[in-house]
C-alpha positions as CSV (number, residue, x, y, z in Angstrom):
1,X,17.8,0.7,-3.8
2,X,14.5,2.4,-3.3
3,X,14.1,6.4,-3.9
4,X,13.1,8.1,-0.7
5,X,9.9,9.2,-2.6
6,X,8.8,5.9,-2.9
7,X,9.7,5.2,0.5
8,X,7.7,8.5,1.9
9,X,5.0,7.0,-0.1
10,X,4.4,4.0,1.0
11,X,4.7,5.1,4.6
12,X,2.3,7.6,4.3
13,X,-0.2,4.8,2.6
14,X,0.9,2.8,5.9
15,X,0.0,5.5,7.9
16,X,-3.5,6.8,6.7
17,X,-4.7,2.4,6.3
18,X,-3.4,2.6,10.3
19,X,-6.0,4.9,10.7
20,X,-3.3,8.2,11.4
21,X,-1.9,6.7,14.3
22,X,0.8,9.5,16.2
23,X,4.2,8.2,17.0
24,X,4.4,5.7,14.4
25,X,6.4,7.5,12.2
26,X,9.5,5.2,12.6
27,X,7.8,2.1,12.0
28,X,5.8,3.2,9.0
29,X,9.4,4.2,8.0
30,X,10.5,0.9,8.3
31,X,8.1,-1.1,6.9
32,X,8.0,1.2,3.7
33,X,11.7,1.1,3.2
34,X,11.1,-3.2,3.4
35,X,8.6,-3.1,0.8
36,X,10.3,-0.7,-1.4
37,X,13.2,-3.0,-1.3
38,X,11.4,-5.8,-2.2
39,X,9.2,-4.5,-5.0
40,X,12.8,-3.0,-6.5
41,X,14.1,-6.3,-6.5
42,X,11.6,-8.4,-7.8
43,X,10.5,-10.7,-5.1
44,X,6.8,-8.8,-5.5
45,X,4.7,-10.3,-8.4
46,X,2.6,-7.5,-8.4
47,X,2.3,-3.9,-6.3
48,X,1.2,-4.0,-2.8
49,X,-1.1,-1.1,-2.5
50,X,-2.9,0.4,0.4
51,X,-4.1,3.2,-1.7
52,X,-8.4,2.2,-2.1
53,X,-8.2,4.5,-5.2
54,X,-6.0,1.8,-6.8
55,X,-7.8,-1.0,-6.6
56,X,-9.0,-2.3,-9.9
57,X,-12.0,-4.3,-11.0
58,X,-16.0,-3.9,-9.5
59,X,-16.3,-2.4,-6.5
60,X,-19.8,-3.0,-6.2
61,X,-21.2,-6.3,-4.9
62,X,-22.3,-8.7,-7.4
63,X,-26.2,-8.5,-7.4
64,X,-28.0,-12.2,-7.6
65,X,-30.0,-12.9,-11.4
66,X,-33.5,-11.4,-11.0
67,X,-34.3,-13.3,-14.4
């Protein structure tokens, strides 16, 4: 069972990807306490992440060989 920080978490990273939309709270609720769940259990190879500031590897475009 998912902690209720994880939970608040994940709904807040819902929220701000929705662009802050009011009245959502519920449903961002929801969803988190789903993925929480699932990541708990296993069923997720890796972590879902709407957090930009985890994403890993280039961000930058690749450039094409001047050579």
């Amino acid at each position: 069972m998912p902690n209720e920080h994880e939970i608040r978490e994940l709904a807040y990273y819902l929220w701000i990807s929705e662009g802050k939309p009011s009245g959502q709270s519920d449903r961002h609720w929801q969803i988190a306490t789903k993925m929480a769940a699932e990541q708990k259990s296993g069923r997720t190879a890796t972590k879902t992440s709407t957090d930009p500031s985890e994403v890993k590897g280039t961000t930058e475009p690749k450039q094409p060989d001047q050579t």
